[in-house]
C-alpha atoms as an extended CHARMM CRD file, in Angstrom:
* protein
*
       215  EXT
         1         1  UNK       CA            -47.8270000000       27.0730000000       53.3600000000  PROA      1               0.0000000000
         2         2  UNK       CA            -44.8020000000       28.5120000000       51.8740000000  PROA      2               0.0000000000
         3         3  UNK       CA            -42.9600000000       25.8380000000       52.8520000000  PROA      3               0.0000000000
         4         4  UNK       CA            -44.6760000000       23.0830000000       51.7720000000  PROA      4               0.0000000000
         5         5  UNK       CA            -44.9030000000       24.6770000000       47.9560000000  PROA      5               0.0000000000
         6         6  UNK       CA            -41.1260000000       25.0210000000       48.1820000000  PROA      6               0.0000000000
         7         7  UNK       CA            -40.3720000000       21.1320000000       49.4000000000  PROA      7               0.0000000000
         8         8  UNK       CA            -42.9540000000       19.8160000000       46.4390000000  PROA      8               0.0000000000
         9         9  UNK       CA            -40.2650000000       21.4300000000       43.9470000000  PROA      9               0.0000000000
        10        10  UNK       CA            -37.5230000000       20.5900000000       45.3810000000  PROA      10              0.0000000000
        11        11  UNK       CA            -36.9410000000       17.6090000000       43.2450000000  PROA      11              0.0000000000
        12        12  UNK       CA            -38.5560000000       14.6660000000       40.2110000000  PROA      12              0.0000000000
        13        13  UNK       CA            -41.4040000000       13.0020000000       40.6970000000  PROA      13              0.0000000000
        14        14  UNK       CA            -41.5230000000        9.7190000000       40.2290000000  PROA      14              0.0000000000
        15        15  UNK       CA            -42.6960000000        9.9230000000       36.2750000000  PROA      15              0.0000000000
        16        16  UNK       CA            -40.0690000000       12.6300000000       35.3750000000  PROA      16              0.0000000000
        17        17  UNK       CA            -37.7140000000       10.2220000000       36.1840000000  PROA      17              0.0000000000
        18        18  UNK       CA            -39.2290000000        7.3390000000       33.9750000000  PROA      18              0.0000000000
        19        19  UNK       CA            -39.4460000000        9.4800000000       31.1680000000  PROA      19              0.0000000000
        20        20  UNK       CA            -35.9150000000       10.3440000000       31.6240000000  PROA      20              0.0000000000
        21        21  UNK       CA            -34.7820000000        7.0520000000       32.0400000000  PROA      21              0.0000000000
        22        22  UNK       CA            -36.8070000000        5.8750000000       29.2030000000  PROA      22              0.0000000000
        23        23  UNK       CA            -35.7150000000        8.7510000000       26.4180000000  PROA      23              0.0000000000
        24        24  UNK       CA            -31.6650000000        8.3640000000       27.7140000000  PROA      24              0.0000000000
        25        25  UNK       CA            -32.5680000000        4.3780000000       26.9950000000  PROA      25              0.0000000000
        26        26  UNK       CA            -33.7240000000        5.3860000000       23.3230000000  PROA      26              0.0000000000
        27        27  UNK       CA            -31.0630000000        7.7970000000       22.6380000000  PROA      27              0.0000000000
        28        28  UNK       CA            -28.6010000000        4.7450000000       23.5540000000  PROA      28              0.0000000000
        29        29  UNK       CA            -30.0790000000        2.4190000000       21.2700000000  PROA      29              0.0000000000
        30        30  UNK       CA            -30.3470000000        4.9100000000       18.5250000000  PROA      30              0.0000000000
        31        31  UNK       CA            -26.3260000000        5.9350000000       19.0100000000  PROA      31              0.0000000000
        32        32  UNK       CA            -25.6410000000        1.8440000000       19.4110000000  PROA      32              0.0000000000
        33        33  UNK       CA            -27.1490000000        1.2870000000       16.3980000000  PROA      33              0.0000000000
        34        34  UNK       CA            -25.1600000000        3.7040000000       14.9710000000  PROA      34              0.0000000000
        35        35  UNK       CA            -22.0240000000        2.8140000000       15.6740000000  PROA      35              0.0000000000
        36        36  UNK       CA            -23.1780000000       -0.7900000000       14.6820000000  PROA      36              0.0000000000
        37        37  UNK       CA            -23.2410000000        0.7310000000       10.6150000000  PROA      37              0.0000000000
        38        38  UNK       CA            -20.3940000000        2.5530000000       11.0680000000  PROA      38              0.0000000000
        39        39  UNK       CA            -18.2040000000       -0.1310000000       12.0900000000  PROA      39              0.0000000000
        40        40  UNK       CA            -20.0200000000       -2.8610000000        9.2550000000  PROA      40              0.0000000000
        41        41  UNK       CA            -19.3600000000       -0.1870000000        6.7650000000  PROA      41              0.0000000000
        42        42  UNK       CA            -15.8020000000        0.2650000000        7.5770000000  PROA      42              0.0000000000
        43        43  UNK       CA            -15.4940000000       -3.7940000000        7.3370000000  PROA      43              0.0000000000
        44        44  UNK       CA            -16.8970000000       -3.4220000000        3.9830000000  PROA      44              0.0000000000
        45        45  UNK       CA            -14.7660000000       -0.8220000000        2.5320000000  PROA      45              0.0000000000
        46        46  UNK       CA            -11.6740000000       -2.4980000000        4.7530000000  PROA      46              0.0000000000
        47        47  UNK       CA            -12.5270000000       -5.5960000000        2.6710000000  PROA      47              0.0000000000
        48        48  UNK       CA            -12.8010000000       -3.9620000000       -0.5420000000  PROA      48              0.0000000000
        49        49  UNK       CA             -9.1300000000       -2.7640000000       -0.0680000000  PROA      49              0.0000000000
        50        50  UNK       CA             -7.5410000000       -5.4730000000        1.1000000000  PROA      50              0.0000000000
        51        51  UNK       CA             -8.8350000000       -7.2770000000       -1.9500000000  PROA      51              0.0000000000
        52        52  UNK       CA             -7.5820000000       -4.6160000000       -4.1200000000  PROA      52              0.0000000000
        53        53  UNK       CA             -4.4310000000       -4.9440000000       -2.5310000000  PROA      53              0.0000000000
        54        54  UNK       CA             -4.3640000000       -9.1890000000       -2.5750000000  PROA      54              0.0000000000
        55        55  UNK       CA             -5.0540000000       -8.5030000000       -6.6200000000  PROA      55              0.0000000000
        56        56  UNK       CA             -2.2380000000       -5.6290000000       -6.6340000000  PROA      56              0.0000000000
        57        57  UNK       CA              0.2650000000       -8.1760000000       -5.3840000000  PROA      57              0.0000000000
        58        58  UNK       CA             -0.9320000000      -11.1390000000       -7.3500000000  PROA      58              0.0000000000
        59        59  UNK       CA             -0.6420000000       -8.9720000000      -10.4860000000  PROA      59              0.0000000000
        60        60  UNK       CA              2.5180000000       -7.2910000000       -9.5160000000  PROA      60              0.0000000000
        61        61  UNK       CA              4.2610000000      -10.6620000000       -9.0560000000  PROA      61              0.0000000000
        62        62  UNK       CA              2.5880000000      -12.5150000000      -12.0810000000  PROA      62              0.0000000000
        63        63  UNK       CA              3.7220000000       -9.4380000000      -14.5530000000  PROA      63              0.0000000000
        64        64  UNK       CA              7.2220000000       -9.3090000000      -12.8570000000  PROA      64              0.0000000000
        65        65  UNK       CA              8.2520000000      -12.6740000000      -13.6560000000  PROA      65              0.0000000000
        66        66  UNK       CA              6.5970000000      -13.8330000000      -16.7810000000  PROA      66              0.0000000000
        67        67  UNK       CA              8.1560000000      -10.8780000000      -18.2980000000  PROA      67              0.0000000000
        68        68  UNK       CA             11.0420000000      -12.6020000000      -17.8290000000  PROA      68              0.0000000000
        69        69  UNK       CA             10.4220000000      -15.7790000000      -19.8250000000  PROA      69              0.0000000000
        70        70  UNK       CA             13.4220000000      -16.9270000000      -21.8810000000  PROA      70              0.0000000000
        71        71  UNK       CA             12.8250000000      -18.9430000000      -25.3350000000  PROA      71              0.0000000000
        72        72  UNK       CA             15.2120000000      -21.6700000000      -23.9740000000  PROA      72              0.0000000000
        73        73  UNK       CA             15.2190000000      -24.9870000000      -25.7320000000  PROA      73              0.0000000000
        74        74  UNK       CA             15.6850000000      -28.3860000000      -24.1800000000  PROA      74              0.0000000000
        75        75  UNK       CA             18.9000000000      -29.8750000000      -25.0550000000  PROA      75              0.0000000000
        76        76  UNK       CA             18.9720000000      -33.2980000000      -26.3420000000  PROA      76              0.0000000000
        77        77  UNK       CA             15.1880000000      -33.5680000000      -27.7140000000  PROA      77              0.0000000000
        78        78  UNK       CA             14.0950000000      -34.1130000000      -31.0750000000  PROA      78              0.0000000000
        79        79  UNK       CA             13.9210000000      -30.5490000000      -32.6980000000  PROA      79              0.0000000000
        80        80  UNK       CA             14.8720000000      -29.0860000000      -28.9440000000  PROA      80              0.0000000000
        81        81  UNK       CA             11.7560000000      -28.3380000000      -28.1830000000  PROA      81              0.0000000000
        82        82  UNK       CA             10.5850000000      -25.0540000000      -26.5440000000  PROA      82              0.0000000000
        83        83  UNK       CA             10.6360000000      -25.1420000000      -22.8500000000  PROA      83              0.0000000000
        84        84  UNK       CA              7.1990000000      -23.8890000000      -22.0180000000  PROA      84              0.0000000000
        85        85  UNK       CA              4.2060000000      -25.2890000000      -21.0270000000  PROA      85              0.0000000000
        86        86  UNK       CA              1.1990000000      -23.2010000000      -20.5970000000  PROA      86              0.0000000000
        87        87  UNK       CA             -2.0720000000      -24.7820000000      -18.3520000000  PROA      87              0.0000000000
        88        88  UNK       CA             -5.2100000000      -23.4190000000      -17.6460000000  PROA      88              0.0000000000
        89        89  UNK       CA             -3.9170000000      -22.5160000000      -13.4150000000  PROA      89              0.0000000000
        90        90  UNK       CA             -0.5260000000      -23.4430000000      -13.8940000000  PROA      90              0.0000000000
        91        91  UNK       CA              2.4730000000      -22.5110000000      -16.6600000000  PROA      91              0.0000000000
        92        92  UNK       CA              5.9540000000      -23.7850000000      -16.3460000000  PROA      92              0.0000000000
        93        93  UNK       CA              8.8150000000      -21.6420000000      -18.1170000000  PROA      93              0.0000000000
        94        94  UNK       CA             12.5260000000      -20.7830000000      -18.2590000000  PROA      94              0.0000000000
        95        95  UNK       CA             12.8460000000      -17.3140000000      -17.0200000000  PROA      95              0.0000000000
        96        96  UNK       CA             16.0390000000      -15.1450000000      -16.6260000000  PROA      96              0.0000000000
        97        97  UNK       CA             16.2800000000      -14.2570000000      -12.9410000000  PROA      97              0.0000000000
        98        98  UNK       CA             18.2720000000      -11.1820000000      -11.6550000000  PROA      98              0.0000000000
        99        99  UNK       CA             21.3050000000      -12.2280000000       -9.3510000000  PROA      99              0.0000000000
       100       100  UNK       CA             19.8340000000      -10.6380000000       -6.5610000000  PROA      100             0.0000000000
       101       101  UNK       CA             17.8180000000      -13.8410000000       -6.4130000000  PROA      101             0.0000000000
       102       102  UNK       CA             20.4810000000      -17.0280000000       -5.8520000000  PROA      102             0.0000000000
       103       103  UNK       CA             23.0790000000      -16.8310000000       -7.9810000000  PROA      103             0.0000000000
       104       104  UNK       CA             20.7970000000      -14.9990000000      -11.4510000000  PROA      104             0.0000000000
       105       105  UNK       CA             21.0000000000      -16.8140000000      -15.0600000000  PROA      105             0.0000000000
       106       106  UNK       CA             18.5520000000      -19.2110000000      -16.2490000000  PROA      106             0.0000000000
       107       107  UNK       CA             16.1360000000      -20.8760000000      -14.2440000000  PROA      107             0.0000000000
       108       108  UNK       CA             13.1900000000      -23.4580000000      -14.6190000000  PROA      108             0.0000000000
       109       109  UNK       CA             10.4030000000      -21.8160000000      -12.9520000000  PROA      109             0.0000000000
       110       110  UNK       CA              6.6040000000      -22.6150000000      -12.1280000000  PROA      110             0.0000000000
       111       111  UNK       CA              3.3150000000      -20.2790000000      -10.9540000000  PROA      111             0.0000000000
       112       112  UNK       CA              0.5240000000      -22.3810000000       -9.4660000000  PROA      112             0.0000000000
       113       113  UNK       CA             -2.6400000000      -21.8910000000       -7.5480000000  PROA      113             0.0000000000
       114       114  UNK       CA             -2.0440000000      -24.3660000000       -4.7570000000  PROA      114             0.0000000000
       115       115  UNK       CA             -5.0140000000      -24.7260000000       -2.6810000000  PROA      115             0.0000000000
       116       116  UNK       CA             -4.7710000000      -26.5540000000        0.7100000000  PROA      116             0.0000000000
       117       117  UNK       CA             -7.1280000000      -27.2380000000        3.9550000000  PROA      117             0.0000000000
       118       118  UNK       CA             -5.3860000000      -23.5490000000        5.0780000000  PROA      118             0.0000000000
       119       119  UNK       CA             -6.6820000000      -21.7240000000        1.9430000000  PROA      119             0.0000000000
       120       120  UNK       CA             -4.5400000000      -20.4170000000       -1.4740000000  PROA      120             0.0000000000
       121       121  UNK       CA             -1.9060000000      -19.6130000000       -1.8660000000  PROA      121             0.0000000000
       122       122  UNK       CA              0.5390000000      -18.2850000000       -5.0460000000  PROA      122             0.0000000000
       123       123  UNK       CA              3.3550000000      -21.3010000000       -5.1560000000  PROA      123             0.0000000000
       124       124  UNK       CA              6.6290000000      -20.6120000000       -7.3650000000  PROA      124             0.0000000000
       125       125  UNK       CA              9.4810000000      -23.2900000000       -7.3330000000  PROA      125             0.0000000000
       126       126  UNK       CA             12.7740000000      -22.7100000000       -9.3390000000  PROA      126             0.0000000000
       127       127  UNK       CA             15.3440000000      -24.6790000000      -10.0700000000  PROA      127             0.0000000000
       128       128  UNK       CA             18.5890000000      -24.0140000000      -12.0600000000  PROA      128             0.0000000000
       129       129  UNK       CA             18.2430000000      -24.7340000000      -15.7510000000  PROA      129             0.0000000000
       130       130  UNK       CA             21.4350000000      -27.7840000000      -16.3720000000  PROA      130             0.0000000000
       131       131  UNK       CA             21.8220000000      -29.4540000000      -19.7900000000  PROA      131             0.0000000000
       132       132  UNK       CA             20.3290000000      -32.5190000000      -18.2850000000  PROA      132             0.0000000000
       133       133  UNK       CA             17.2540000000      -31.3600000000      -17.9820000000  PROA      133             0.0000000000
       134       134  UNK       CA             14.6200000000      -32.2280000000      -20.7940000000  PROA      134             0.0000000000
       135       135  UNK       CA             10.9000000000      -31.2950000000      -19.1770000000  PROA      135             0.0000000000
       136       136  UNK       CA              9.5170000000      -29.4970000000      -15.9160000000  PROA      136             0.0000000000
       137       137  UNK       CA              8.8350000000      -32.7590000000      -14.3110000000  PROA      137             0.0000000000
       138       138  UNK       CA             11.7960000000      -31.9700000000      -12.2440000000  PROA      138             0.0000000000
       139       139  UNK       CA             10.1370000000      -28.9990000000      -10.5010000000  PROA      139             0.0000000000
       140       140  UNK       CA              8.0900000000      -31.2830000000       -8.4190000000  PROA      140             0.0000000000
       141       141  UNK       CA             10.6580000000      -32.0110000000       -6.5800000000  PROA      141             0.0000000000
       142       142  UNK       CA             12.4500000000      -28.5080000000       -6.5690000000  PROA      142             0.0000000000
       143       143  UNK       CA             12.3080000000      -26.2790000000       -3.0070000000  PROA      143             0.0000000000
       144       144  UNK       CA              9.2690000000      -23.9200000000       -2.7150000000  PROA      144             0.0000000000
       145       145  UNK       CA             10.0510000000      -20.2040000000       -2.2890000000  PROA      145             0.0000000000
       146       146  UNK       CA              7.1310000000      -17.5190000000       -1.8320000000  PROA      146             0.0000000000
       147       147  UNK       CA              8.4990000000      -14.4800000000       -3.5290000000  PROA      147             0.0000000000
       148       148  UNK       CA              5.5350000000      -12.7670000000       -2.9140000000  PROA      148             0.0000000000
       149       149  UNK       CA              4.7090000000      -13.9390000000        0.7200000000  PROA      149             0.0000000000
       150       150  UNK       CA              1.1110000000      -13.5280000000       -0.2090000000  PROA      150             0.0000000000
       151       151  UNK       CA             -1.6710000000      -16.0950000000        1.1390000000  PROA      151             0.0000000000
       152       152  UNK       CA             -4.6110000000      -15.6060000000       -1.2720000000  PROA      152             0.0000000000
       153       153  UNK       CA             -6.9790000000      -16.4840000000        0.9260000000  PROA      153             0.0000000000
       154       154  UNK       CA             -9.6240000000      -14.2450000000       -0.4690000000  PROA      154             0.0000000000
       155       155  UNK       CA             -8.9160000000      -15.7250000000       -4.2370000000  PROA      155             0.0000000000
       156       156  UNK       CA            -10.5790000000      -18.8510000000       -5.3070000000  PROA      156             0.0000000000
       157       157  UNK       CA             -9.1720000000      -18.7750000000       -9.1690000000  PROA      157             0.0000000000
       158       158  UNK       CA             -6.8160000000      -17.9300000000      -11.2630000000  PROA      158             0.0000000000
       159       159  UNK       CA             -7.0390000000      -18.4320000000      -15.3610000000  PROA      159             0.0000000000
       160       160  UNK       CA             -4.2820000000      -18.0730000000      -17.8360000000  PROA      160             0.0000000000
       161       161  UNK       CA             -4.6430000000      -17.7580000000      -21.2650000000  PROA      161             0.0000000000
       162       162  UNK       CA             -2.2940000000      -17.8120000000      -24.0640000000  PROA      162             0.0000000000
       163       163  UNK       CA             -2.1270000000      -15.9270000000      -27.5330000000  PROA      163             0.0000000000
       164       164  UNK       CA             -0.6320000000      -17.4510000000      -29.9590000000  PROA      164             0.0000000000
       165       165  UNK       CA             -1.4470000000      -18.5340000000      -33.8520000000  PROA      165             0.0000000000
       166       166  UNK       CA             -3.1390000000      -21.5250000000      -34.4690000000  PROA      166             0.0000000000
       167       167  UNK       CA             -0.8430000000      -23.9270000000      -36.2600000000  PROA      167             0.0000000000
       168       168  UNK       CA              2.3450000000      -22.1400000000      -37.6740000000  PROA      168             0.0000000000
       169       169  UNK       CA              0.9520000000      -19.1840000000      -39.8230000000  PROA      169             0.0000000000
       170       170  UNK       CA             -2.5630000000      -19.6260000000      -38.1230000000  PROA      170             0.0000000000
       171       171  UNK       CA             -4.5840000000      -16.3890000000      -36.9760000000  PROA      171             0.0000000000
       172       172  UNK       CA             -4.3190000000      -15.3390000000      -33.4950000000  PROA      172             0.0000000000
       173       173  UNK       CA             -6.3140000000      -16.9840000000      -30.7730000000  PROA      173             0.0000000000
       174       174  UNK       CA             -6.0750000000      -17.2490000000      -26.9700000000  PROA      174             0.0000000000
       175       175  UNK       CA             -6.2280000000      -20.7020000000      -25.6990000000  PROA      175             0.0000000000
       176       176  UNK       CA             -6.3710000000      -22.2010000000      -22.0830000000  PROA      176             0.0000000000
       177       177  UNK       CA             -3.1320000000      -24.5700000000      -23.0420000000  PROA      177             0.0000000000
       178       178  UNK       CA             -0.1160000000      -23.4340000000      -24.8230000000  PROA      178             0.0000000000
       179       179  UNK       CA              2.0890000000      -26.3590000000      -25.2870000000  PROA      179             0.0000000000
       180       180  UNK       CA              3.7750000000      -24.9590000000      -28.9010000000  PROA      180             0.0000000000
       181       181  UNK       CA              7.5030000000      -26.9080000000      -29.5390000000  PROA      181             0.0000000000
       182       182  UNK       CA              8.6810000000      -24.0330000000      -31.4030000000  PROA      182             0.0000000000
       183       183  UNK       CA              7.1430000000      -20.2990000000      -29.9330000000  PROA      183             0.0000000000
       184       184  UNK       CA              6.3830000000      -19.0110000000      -27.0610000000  PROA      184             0.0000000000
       185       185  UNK       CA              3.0420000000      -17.2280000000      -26.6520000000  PROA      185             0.0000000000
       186       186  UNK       CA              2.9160000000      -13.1890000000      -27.7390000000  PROA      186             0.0000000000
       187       187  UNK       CA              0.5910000000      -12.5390000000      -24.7490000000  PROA      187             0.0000000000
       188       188  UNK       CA             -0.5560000000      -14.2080000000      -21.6510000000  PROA      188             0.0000000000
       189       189  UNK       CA             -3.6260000000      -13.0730000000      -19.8990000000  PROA      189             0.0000000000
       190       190  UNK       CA             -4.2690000000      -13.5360000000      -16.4750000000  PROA      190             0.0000000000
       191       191  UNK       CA             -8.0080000000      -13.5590000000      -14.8380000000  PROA      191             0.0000000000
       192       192  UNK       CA             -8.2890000000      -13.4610000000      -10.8090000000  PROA      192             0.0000000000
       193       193  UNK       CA            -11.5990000000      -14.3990000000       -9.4010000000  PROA      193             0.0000000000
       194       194  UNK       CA            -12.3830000000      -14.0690000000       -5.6540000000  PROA      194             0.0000000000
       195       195  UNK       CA            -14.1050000000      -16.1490000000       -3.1300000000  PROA      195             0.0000000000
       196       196  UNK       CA            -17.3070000000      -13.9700000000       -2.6810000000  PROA      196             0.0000000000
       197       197  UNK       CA            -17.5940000000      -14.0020000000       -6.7010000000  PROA      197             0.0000000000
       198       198  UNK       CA            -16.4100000000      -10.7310000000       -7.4350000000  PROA      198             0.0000000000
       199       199  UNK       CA            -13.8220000000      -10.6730000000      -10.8020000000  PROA      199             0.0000000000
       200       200  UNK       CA            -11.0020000000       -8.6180000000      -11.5490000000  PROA      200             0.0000000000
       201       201  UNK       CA            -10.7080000000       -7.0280000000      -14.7600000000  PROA      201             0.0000000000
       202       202  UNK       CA             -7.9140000000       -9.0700000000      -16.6390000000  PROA      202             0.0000000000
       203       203  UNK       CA             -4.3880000000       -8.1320000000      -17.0370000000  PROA      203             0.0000000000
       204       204  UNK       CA             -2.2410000000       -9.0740000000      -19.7870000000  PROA      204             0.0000000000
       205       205  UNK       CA              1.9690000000       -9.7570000000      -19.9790000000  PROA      205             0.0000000000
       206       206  UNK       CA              4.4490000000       -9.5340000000      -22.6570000000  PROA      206             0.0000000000
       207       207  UNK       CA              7.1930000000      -11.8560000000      -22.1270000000  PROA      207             0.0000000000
       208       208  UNK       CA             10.3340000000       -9.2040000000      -23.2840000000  PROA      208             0.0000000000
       209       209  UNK       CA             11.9130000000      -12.0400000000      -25.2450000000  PROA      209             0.0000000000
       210       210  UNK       CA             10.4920000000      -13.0900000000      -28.4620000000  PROA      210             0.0000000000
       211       211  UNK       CA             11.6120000000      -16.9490000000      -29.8330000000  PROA      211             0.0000000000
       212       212  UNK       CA             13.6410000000      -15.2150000000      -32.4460000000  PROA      212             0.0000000000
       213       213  UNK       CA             16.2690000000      -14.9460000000      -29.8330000000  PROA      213             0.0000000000
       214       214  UNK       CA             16.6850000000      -18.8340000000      -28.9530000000  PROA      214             0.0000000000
       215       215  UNK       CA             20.2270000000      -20.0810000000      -26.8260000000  PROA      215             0.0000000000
């Protein structure tokens, strides 16, 4: 008798085994799940950052060289007209580049928003300035250097704004076209909007050189 009782404990039934089976199948899904929400919220907040990063560079490269726009006048024109053209997602200037890049001095520069089948991308081209040159039609043609190396695949938009006076002694106003003969803007704002609809707050840049100091 003793014997039997002690073989009929000796190990699970049958059900205990189920049961097990069936609560180390729940705790599974339940620690599945939860590394499921871990790893979507790390994607989220991994997102987040690179597209605080993407706007970081954008603004960082914007600021850097439209701070060096130089009043230059085209040579040859009637009234040499300032060399600046301002567009809504594109502005064309004459900016005074360091020599660490080619050889420095005066250069014809462009920013642009290029977008392409492989996404968007922040295009400047450069040329140097010559007295030849009358308008930034020439830049079309110039070679295409990514300062920046950044591909803004998560931006969809860029707007610039300029402020400026309306007519000559006008009041202030920004405008989505600055094509003045004689000044160059006092402030250009730049607006960055990404692809999942989210806006960056805007940032504004002082070119250093005002058109009092003209070559």
């Amino acid at each position: 008798m003793n014997c039997r009782r002690r073989q009929s404990h000796a190990g699970f039934t049958l059900l205990e085994l189920l049961i097990s089976i069936t609560l180390l199948g729940f705790i599974l899904v339940l620690l599945f799940g939860g590394l499921r929400l871990g790893i979507r919220s790390w994607d989220t907040v991994q997102q987040r950052v690179d597209n605080l990063n993407t706007v970081r560079a954008v603004e960082s490269f914007l600021r850097r060289e439209m701070e060096m726009t130089y009043p230059y006048r085209w040579k040859g024109t009637p009234e040499q007209r300032m060399a600046f053209l301002g567009e809504r997602n594109k502005v064309s200037f004459v900016a005074q580049l360091p020599s660490r890049i080619g050889t420095g001095g005066l250069y014809l520069a462009s920013l642009e928003l290029e977008r392409s089948s492989k996404g968007r991308r922040l295009v400047w081209r450069y040329m140097p300035v010559t007295g030849q040159l009358h308008d930034f039609s020439v830049l079309d043609q110039a070679q295409e250097m990514v300062l920046a190396g950044t591909e803004l695949g998560t931006v969809d938009d860029i707007w610039l704004s300029y402020l400026g006076p309306e007519g000559e002694k006008g009041q202030l106003r920004w405008a989505d076209r600055w094509e003045s003969t004689t000044r160059l803007p006092s402030l250009i704002r730049i607006q960055v909007k990404f692809s999942n609809g989210v806006e960056w707050p805007d940032f504004v840049v002082a070119p250093k050189l005002s058109s009092e100091f003209v070559r």
